[in-house]
C-alpha positions as CSV (number, residue, x, y, z in Angstrom):
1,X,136.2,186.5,98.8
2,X,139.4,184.6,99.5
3,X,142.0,187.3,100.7
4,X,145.4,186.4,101.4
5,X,148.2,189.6,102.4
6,X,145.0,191.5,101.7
7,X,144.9,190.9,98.0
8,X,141.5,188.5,97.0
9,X,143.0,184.9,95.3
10,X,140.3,185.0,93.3
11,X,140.9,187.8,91.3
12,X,144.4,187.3,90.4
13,X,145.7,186.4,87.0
14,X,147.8,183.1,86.3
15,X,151.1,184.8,87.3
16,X,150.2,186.6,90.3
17,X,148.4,183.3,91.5
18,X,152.0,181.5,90.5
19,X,153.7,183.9,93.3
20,X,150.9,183.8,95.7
21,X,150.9,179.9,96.1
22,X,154.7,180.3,96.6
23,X,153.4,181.5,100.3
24,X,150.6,178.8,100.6
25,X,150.9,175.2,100.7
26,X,148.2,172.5,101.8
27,X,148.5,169.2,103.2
28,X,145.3,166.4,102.4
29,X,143.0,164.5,104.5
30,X,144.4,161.1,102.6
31,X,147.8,160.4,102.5
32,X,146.8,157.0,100.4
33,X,145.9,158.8,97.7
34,X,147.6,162.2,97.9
35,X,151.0,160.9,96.9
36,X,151.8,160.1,93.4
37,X,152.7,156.1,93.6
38,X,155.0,156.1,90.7
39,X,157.2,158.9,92.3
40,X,159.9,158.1,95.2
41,X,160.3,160.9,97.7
42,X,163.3,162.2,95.9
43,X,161.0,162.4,92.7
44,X,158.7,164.5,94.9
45,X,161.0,166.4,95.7
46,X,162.5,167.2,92.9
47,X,160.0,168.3,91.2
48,X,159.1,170.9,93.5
49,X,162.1,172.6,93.9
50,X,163.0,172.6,90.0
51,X,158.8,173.7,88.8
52,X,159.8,176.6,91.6
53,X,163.7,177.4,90.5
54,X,163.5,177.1,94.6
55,X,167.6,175.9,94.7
56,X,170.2,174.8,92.0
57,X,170.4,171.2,91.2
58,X,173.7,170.6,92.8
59,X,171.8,171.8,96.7
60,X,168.3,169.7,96.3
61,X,169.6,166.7,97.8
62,X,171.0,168.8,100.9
63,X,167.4,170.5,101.0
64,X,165.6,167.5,100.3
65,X,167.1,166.2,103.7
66,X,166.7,169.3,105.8
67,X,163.1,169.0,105.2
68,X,163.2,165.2,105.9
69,X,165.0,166.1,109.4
70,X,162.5,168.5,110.3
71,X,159.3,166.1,110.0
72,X,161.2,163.6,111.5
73,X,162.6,161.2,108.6
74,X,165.6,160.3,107.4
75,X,168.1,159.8,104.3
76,X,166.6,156.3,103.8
77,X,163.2,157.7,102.9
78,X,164.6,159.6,99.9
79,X,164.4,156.3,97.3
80,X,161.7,154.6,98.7
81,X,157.9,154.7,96.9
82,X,154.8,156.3,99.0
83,X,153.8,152.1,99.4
84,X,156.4,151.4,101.1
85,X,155.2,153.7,104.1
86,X,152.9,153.8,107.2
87,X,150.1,156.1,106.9
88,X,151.7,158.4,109.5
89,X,154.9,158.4,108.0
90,X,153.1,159.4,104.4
91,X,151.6,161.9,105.9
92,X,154.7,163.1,107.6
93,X,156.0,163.4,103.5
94,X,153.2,165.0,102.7
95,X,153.8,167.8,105.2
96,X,157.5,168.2,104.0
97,X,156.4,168.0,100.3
98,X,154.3,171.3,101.6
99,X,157.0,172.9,103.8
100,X,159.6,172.6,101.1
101,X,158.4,175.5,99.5
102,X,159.2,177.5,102.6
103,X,155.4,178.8,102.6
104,X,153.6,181.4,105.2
105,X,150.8,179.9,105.7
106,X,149.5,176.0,105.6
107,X,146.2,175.0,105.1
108,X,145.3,171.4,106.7
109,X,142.5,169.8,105.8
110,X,141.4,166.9,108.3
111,X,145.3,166.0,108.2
112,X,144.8,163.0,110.9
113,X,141.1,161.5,110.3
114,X,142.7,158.8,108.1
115,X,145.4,157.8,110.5
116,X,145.1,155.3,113.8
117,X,144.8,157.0,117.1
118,X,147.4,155.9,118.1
119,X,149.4,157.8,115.4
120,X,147.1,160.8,115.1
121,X,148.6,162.3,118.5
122,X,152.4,162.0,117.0
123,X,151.2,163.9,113.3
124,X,149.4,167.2,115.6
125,X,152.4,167.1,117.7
126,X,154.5,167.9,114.9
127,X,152.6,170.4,113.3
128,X,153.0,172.4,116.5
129,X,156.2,172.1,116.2
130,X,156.9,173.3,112.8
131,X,154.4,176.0,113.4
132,X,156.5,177.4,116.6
133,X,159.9,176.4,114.6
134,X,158.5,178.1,111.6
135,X,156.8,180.8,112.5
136,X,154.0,179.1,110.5
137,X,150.1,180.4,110.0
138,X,148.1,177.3,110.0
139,X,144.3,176.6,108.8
140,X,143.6,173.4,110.8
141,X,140.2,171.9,109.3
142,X,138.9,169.5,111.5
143,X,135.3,168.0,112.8
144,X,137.3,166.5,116.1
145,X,136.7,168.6,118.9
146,X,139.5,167.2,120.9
147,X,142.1,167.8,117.8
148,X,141.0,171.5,117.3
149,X,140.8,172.3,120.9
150,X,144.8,170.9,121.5
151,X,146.4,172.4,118.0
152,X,144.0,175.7,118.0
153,X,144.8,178.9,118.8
154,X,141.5,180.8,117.4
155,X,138.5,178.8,116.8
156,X,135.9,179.5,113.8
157,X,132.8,177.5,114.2
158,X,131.0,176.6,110.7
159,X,127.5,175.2,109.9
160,X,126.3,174.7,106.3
161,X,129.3,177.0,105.2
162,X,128.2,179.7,107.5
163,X,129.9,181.3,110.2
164,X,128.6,180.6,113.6
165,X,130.8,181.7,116.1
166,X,134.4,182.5,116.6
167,X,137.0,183.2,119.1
168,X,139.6,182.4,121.0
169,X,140.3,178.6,121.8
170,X,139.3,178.2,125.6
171,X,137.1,181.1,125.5
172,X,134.8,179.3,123.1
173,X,135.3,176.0,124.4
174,X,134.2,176.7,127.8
175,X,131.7,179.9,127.0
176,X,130.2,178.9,123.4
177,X,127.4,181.2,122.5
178,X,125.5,180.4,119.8
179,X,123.2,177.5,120.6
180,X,125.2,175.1,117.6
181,X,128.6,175.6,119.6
182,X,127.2,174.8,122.8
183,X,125.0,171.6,121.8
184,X,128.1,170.6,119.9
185,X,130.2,170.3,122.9
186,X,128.1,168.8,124.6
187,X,127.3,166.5,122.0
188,X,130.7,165.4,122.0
189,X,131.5,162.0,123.4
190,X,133.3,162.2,127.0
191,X,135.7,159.7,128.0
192,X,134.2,158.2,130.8
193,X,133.4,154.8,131.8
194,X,130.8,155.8,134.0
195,X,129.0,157.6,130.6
196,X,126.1,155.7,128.6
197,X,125.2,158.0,126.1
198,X,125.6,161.5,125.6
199,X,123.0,164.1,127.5
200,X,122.5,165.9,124.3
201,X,122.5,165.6,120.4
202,X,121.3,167.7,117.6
203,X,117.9,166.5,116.2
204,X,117.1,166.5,112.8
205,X,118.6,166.1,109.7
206,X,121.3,168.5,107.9
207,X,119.3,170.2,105.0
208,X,120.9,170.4,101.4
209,X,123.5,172.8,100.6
210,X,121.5,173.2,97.3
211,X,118.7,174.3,99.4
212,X,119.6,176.5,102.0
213,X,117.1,177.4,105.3
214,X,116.3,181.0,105.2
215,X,117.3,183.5,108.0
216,X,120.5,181.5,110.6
217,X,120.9,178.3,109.1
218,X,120.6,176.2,111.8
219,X,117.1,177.6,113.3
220,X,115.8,174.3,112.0
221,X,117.2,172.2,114.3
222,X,117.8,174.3,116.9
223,X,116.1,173.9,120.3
224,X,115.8,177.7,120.9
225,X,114.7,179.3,117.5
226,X,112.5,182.1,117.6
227,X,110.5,183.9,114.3
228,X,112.9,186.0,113.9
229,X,115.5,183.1,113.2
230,X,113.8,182.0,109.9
231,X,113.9,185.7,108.8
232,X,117.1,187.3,109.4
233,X,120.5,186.0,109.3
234,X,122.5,186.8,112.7
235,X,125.2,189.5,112.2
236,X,128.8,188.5,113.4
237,X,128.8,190.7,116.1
238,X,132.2,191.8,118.3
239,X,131.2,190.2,122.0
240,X,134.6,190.5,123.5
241,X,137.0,187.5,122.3
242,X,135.1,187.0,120.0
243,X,132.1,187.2,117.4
């Protein structure tokens, strides 16, 4: 089940899904291929907030640049083509493109992978900016450790599209509890010159998702599986903070 305001997206017909995505917007990992290349900004735009009756035509312009402002652009972005953009600065439209629609909640998906280092820090910046300003709920999807830890508030830790632990940020990051969480920070690289190699890494290989380990999914590969691990799948279980 998907449930948004308590209500399960999969079950709702055309028009209630119409409303719901009113509240929900999503930004992409790519902003190369996530923009339409035949559409300026404006065009973008546009088409948003006429599709969605979202303002008269006479106030899109004026809207149009309030969302520019508040992702950092301005007026000179309006009739320019997605090309004629840095990857940060695409992605920057792609998150007003998003926020135009005035939603609740925004759902990122790996929003800085594609982007330099050196441009990633600017783009997670921002979305904590909009998501004070806002008052946003954001779904940050991420594998970079260092990203969710900084933009996180509540961390959900996933393995093989199960559940494997989740709480709150700096709990989890410095008292993980299931043996994936805690090889996976340790795993991660450390900046260090002094460091030539990492102490620990996960052995094995990730099984199929079309053929799924019995009992906790990661008993496989992890160092301190018991029988009981390829049997029963571990509850979610309240451990104070956190499950």
């Amino acid at each position: 089940k998907v449930l948004f305001d308590g209500q399960d997206v999969f079950s709702m017909d055309q028009s209630a899904l119409r409303q719901a995505r009113f509240k929900m917007q999503m930004v992409f990992q790519d902003p190369y291929s996530s923009l339409n290349p035949r559409m300026t900004v404006r065009q973008m735009f546009n088409e948003v907030l006429s599709v969605h009756k979202l303002c008269p035509p006479k106030e899109r312009e004026a809207e149009a640049l309030r969302i520019l402002d508040l992702v950092g652009l301005d007026k000179n972005a309006l009739d320019r083509y997605p090309s004629q953009f840095s990857g940060g600065q695409r992605q920057r439209i792609s998150i007003a493109r998003a926020l135009i629609m005035r939603p609740e909640m925004l759902i990122a998906d790996e929003p800085v992978s594609a982007l330099d280092v050196s441009i990633q820090a600017q783009v997670i910046n921002l979305l904590i900016e909009l998501k004070n300003t806002l008052n946003l709920t954001m779904l940050f999807i991420s594998h970079d450790l260092r990203v969710i830890r900084y933009i996180s508030d509540r961390v959900v830790v996933m393995y093989l599209g199960a559940i494997m632990e989740m709480g709150e940020t700096e709990e989890l990051f410095d008292h993980p509890r299931h043996p994936y969480t805690d090889i996976l920070m340790k795993a991660a690289p450390a900046v260090d010159p002094d460091s030539h190699g990492r102490e620990y890494a996960i052995q094995g290989e990730t099984p199929s998702p079309l053929n799924l380990p019995s009992g906790c999914r990661f008993h496989p590969r992890c160092p301190y599986a018991k029988d009981i691990c390829q049997k029963a799948q571990p509850e979610l279980k309240d451990i104070g903070g956190g499950r």
